[in-house]
N, C-alpha and C positions, 0 to 999 in steps of 0.2 A: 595542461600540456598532455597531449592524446604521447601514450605507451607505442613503440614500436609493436608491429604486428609479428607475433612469434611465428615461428614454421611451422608449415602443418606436419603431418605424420607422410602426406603422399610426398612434401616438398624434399623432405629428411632421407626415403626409403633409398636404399641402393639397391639396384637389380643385382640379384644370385647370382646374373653370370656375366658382371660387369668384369670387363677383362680376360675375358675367356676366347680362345679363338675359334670363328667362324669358318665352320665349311664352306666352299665355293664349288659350283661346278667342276670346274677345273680342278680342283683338290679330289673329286669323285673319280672323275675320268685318271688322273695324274697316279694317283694311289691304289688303285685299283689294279691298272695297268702293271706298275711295280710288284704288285701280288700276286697277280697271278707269274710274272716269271719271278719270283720267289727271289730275288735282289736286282738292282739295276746302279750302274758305277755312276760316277758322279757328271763324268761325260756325255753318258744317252742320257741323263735327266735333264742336262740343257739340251740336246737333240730332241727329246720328248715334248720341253716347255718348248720349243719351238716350231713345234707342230701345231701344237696347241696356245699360242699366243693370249695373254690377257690382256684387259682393255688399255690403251695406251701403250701398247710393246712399241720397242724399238721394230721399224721393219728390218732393219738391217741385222739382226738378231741381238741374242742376250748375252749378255758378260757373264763372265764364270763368277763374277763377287754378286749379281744376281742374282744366278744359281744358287748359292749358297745360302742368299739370302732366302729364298722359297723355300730351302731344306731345313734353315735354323728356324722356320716357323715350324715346319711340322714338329720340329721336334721339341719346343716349346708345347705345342699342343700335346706334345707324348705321342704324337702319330709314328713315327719312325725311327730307327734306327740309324747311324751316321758314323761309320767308322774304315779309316786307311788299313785293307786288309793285307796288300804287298808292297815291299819297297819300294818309293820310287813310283806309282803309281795314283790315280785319285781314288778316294775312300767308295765306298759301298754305302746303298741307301737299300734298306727293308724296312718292310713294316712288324711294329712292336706289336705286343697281345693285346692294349688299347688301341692304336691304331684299327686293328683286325676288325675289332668289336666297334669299334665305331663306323666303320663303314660295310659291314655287314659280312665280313670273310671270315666267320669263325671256324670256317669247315678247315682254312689251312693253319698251319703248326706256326705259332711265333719262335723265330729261331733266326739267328744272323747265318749268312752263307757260309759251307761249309770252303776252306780256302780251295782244296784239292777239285773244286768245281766252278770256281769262278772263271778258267779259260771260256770251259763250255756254256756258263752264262753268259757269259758276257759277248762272244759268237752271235748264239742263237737272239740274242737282244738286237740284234747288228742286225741279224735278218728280217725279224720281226718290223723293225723301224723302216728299213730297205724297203720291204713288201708294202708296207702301211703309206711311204711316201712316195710309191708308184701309185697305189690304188686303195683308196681309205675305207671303202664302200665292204669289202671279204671281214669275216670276222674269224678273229682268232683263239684257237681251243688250244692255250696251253698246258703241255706235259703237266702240270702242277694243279690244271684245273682237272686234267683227267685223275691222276690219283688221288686225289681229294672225293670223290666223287660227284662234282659237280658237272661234271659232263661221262657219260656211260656210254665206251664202247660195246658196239653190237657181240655177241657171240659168234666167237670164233673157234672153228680147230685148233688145237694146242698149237699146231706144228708153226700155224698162223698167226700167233697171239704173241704180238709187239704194239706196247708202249711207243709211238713216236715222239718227238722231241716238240711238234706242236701240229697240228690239224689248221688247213687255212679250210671256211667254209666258203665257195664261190658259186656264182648262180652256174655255173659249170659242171659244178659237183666235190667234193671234196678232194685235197690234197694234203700229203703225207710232208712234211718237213724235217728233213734231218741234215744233221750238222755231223760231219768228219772232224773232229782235230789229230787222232790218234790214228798211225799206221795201224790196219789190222790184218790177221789170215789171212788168205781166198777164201777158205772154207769158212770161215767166223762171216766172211763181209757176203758170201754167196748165199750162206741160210738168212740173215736179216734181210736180203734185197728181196728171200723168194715170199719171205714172211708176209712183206708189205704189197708184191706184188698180186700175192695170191690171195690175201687177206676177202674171206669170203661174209656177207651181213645173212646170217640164218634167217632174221625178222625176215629181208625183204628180197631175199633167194636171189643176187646180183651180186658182183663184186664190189668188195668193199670203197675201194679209192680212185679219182681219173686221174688221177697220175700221182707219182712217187719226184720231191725233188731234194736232192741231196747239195749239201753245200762244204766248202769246202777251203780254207784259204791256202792248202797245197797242192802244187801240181803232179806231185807225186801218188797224194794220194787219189787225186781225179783221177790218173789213170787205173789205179787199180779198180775202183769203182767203175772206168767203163771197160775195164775185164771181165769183171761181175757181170756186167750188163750183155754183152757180148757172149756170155758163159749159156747167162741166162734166153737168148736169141735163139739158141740152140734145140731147147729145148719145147719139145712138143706144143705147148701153149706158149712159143716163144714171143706171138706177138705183142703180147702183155709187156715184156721189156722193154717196147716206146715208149710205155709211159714215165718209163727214168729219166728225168734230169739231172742232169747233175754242172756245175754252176760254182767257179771260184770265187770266193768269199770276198770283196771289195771292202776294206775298211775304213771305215768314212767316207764311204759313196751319197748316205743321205743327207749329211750335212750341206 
């Protein structure tokens, strides 16, 4: 009576990273996206995945227990963080300091969003998405990417030197993006408008930006901003002040 044949050693072995979870393109582009604006709520992350559809999507879009379901991978993998930051509201998603390092962002800080900033994330994410679902082709320098130092602004005169809230790069030339949520000064809102407007690149002896667009979901503050604007007309290189836009804030225009 022939012995059953024992296993070999290749039949027996289990792979190292049997059960571990795989990157996907979309997990590149998807996580990426979220770092560099430094949190994204759980709402633009289904706006997001639905830009970005995986194979077999619903065309009709994605269910928010989908949504969930793509977040509680990542964080299975340890990519992310996942947590309801205000009442009454859905949770925030960042990326953790494994996350970071695994897809290559070590340069920013693993850190969950600071609450007292989440208005103005969450805004600036709105436009972002807006922009991207009019025209996908511009690429986006966000605020997060610039203090990081992954992206270096030109040298500038002090008087000039503003941090905007993100840079769209278009075959047009660059433009400045900034988000209002808070009444300000005239004088506070007429030095940041002259900042950007006059924003000079020493490298390449031209002015920095073609155009400045501001946004905005009150109409209160719209007008103060085209009083600035109007301020700004005034003045001897007034004609630089066309390039302000300024633009009230649609929320959930891209959906």
């Amino acid at each position: 009576m022939e012995k059953p044949l024992k296993p070999t050693m290749r039949q027996r072995k289990t792979r190292y990273d049997k059960g571990s979870i795989k990157a996907t393109d979309r997990d590149v582009l998807l996580l990426t996206w979220i770092a560099e604006q430094y949190a994204v709520r759980l709402d633009h992350v289904g706006d997001l995945i639905c830009q970005h559809p995986g194979p077999g999507a619903d065309p009709d879009g994605v269910s928010i227990s989908a949504v969930r379901q793509v977040v509680a991978r990542w964080q299975k993998a340890g990519w992310v963080g996942y947590q309801q930051m205000l009442a009454g509201e859905p949770p925030w998603v960042w990326l953790t300091r494994e996350g970071l390092a695994a897809y290559g962002l070590t340069q920013f800080k693993a850190a969950p969003p600071a609450i007292s900033r989440l208005r103005h994330l969450y805004a600036i994410n709105e436009v972002r998405l807006n922009l991207q679902f009019e025209e996908d082709s511009n690429t986006w320098i966000s605020e997060r990417t610039i203090r990081a130092g992954i992206y270096h602004l030109p040298q500038t005169e002090e008087e000039t030197r503003h941090i905007p809230d993100a840079i769209l790069q278009t075959d047009d030339g660059e433009f400045v993006i900034e988000v209002e949520l808070t009444q300000k000064k005239p004088d506070e809102l007429y030095k940041k408008m002259y900042a950007l407007i006059h924003a000079w690149d020493n490298d390449r002896f031209h002015y920095r930006y073609a155009g400045i667009c501001y946004y905005t979901p009150d109409p209160r503050i719209a007008k103060a901003l085209e009083a600035a604007r109007e301020a700004h007309a005034k003045h001897k290189t007034g004609k630089r002040a066309e390039l302000v836009e300024i633009g009230l804030l649609d929320f959930g225009k891209h959906s």
